[in-house]
N, C-alpha and C positions, 0 to 999 in steps of 0.2 A: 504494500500500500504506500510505502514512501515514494514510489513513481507516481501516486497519481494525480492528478491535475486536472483542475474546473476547465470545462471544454466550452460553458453557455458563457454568452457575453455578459458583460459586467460595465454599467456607465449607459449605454446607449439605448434606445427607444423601447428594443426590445423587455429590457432590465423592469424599464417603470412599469409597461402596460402590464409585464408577469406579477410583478408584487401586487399590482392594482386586482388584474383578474384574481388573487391567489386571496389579498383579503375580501372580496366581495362575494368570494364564493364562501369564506369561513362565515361571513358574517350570514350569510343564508342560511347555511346549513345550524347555527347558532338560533336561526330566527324559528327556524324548521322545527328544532328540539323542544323550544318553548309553546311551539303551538301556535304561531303568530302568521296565520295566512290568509288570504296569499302574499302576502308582502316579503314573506322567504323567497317564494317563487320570482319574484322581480330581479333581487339581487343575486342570487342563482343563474337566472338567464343572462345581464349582463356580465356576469364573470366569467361564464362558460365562452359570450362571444369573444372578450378579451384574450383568453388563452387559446381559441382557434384564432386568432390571427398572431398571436407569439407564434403557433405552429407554422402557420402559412409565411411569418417571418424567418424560422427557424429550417424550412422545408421538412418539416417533420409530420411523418405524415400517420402517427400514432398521437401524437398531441391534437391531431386536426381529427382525428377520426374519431374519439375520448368526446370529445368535446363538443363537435358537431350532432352527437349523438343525444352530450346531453342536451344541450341548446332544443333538437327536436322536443326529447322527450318534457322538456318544461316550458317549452312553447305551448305545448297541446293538453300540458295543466291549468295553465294560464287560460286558454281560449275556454276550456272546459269551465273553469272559474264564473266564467261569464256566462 
């Protein structure tokens, strides 16, 4: 393990929009626990899109696939909501 070394960028666009998507998806899943819907489901979807486009910045195509997936699956919460 002493070879190993951070591969994802660090400083640049990618950096923020991941911490961004990465607290808004806790803070969903935080809202989720509590019972507090659908206003979890909100911050949930945007966090999910945030981290599909880290993927699509990253070419990563397991971060995009995760993600897009959940993106659907909490979109069609949301619309059901209504």
């Amino acid at each position: 393990m002493a070879n190993a070394h951070k591969v994802t960028p660090k400083g640049d666009l990618s950096w923020y929009i991941k911490w961004m998507g990465s607290i808004l998806l806790i803070i969903g899943l935080s809202l989720r626990s509590g019972g507090i819907y659908p206003l979890d489901l909100y911050f949930t979807l945007v966090g999910s899109m945030l981290w599909t486009y880290v993927g699509m910045l990253w070419h990563d195509r397991s971060i995009m696939l995760v993600n897009m997936a959940c993106f659907s699956i909490v979109l069609s919460g949301i619309l059901g909501a209504w």
